[in-house]
N, C-alpha and C positions, 0 to 999 in steps of 0.2 A: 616473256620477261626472263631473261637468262639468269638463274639465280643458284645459288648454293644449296638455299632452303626457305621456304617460306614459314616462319615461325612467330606461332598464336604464345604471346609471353601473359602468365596468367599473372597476378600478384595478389594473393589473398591475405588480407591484413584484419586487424583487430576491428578496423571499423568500414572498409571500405571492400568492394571490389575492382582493380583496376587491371585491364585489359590494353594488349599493343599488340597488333598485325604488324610483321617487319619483313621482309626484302630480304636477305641477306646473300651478298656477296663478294667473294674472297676477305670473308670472316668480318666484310664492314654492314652492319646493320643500317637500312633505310625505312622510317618510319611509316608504312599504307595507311593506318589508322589507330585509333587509341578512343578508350574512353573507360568512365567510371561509375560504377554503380552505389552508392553511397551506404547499404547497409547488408548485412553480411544474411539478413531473409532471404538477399534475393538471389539464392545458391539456384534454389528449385528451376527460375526462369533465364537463370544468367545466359547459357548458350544460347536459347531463343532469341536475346537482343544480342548477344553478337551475331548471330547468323546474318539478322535483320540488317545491322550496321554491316556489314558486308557485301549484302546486296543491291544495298544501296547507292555504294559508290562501284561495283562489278571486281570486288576484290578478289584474289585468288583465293583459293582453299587454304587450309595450314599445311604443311609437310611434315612441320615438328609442333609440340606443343611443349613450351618449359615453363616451369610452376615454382614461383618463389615459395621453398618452405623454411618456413621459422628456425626450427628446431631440424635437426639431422639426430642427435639422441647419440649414445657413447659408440654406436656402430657405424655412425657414416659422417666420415671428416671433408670426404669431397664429393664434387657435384656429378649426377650421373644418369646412366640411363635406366629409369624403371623398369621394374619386375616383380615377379611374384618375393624373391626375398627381401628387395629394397620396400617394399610396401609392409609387408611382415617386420619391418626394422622401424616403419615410422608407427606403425600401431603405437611400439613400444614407445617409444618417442614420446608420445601423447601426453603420457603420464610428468613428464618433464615442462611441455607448455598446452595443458586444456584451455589455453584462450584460444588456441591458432590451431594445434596440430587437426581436432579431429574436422575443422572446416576444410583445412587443406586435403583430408585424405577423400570428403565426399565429393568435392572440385574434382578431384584425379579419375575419380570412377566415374563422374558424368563424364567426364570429357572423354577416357575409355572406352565409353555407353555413344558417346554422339559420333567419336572418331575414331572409330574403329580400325586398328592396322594405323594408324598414325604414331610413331615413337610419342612417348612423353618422356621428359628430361625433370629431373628432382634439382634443382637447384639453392645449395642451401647457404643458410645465413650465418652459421655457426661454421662455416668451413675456414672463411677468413680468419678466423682467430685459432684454425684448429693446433698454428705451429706453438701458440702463446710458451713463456716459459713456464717451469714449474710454479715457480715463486707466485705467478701472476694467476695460474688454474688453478691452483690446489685451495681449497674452503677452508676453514680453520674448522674442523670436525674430525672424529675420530676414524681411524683407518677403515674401520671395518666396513663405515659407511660410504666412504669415498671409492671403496671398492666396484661398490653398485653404480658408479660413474656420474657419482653427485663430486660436480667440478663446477667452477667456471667457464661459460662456453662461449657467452658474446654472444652477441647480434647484430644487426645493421649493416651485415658483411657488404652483403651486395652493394650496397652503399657508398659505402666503404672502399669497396672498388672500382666503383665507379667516379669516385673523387679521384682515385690518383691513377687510372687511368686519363681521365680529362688533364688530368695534371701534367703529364708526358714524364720528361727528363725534369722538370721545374720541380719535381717532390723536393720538400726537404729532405733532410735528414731526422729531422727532430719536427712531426706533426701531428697534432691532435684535431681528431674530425669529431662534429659535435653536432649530430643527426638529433636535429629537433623536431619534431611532430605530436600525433596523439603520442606514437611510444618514442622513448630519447633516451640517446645514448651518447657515450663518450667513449673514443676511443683512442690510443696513443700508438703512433705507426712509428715503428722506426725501422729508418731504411726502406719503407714500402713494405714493412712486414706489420700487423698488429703483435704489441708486445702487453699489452694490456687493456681491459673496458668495463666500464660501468658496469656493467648488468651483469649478473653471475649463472646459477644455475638457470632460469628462468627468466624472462623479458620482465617479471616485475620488480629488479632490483636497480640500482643506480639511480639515475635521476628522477627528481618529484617528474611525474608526469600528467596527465590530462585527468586519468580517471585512474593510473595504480599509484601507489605509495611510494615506490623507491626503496630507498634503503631505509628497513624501518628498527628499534631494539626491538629482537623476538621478547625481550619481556611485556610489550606492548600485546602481543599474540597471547604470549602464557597468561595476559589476565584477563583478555576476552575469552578464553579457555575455560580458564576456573572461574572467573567470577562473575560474568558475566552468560555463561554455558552458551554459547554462542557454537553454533555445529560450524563444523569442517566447510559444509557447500556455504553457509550464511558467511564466513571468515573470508574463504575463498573470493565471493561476491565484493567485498569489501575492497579485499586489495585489490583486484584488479579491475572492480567498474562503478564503485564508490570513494572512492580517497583520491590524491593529489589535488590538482586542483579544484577537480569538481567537488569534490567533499569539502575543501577548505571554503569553498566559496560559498555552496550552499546551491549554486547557478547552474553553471556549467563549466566543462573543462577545453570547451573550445576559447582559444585564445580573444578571437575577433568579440566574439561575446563579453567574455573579461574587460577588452580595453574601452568596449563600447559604454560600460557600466562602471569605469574606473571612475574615481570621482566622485558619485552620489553611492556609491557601494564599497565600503569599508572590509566588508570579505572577499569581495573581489580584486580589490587594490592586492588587501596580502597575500594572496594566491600567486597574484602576477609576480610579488616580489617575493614569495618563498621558491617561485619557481625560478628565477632569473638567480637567485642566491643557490641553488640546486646546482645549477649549471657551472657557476664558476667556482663550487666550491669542487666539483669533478674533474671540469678542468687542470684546475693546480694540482689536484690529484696526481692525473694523468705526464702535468710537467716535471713533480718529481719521479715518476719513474724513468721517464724519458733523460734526466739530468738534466731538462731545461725544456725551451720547446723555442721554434724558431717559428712555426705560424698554425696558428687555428684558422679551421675552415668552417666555416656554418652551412648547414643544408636542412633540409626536409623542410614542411611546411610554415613552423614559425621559420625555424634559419634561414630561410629564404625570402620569405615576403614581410615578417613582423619588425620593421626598422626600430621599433622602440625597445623591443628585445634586444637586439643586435647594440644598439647604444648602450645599451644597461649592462650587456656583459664585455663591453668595450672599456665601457669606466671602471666597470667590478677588476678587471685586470690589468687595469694600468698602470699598476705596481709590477708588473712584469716590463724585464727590459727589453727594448727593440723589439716586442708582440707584433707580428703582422695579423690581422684578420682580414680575410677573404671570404665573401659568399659565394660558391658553386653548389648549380644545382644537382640535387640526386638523379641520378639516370640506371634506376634499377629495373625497366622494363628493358631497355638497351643490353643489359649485363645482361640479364637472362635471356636475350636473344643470342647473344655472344656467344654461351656458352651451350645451350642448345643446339646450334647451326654444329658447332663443333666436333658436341658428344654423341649427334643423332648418326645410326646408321645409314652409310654413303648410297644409300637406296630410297633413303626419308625425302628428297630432294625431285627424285620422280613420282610421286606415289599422290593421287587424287581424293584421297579416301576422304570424307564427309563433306562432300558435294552434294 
């Protein structure tokens, strides 16, 4: 198979692990195989069943391995090839997102450990938003602490790019992407650049989401602090894998769950509609920075499949004039094959290593 690169696209997310075998070439990715692991345990065995699934169907080896990370942290704006100081940069990183960073950094060293002499490519989510303007990064905190590279960073890049790449020349000028899943975000592109997003220092701000909070008043914090003496790790726990929907509802924060229970479950009902009010209230956000907005596109897991969702922020904004919405699906395993094949040394393309 005459190929550019054969590239193992990892995707390590808050709740899942998702894997894509790709083909690549003259920079167009062809999918070999794909599949997902559903809880983030299973780091230890993960390579084992991809080997398995590969030999299954007589796949190639990888040549490049690229690895969706969250976080890139105030030293790394674009996507790249690993090394001992890009790895020393995501340590640091960590401290910015402990839900994501330190799974992504032990992913990197098994797959290091399994593929030996294979490039690994750092592909990050915070890079899309890296041009954002001042107005849109800057925290309302005091300088000294912004100094330390507590900004707004965004997320969802990959995303994000992969919307309006799908999108070709058809971009608007004026579009908001509204990456719903467990984590959700909103982002406002203008001209195919991001100019603004929901989520700020960390993935748990902006929109209610599945299991974090969103945008919540830090006074809510300062009185589980003082009055409730509530530690740092127990606070921490809260926002990001007790609150949003699952907290509001008492259930869970998987959607399907929710709408299954809508009905005879009155905290599950409000959950569905504090989240669906979440969304369009980020939205219009996002269209006043933009001056307006010419079409919202819906992706990730609800944006995609959840039609009652999709109705609900249909109606929530039809006080917006001439709104287009459109569902395209996220193609973030694709994007990190893209840019893997790319960034990996012109040698990664012959190289058999972890056979």
């Amino acid at each position: 198979m005459p190929t550019d690169a054969v590239v193992l696209a990892l995707n390590s997310g808050s709740s899942s692990l998702k894997y894509g075998l790709y083909a690549v070439e003259s920079g167009v990715p062809a999918s070999l195989l794909s599949g997902t692991i559903e809880t983030a345990d299973a780091h230890g065995s993960f390579f084992d069943a991809v080997a398995t699934a590969l030999s299954k169907v007589s796949a190639p080896a990888p040549t490049v391995i690229g690895h969706r990370i969250v976080h890139g942290g105030p030293h790394r704006s674009e996507h790249c090839v690993i090394d001992d100081a890009v790895m020393a940069d995501l340590e640091t990183a960590c401290a910015f997102a402990p839900l994501h960073g330190p799974a992504s950094l032990a992913l990197i060293r098994m797959a290091q450990a399994r593929y030996p002499g294979v490039p690994q490519v750092a592909c990050f989510d915070t890079a899309f938003h890296a041009g954002m303007p001042e107005v849109a990064r800057t925290l309302p905190i005091p300088l000294a602490y912004r100094a330390d590279g507590l900004r707004r960073y965004g997320f969802h890049g990959l995303s994000c790019e992969s919307i309006i790449r799908q999108m070709g020349d058809d971009v608007p000028q004026r579009l908001v992407i509204a990456h719903l899943g467990n984590g959700a975000s909103i982002t406002a592109v203008e001209n195919g650049r991001s100019i603004d997003t929901s989520m700020g220092l960390t993935p748990s701000g902006g929109v209610m989401m599945a299991t974090r909070t969103g945008d919540l008043d830090p006074g809510v914090l300062l009185h589980l602090l003082r009055e409730k003496a509530m530690s740092t790790e127990a606070l921490a726990t809260m926002i990001d894998h007790g609150s949003g929907m699952t907290g509001v509802s008492g259930l869970s924060g998987d959607m399907r769950r929710l709408r299954a229970a809508n009905g005879a479950d009155i905290n599950a009902d409000l959950a569905i509609r504090m989240f669906e009010r979440s969304v369009c209230k980020q939205v219009a956000a996002m269209a006043a920075s933009l001056g307006g907005i010419d079409m919202l596109v819906l992706t990730g897991g609800i944006g995609e499949h959840d039609a009652a969702t999709v109705q609900s922020i249909r109606t929530g904004l039809a006080w917006l004039p001439g709104l287009r919405v459109n569902m395209i699906a996220s193609q973030e395993d694709d994007q990190i094959a893209r840019h893997a094949s790319l960034l990996a040394p012109p040698t990664a393309g012959r190289s058999q290593a972890g056979t």
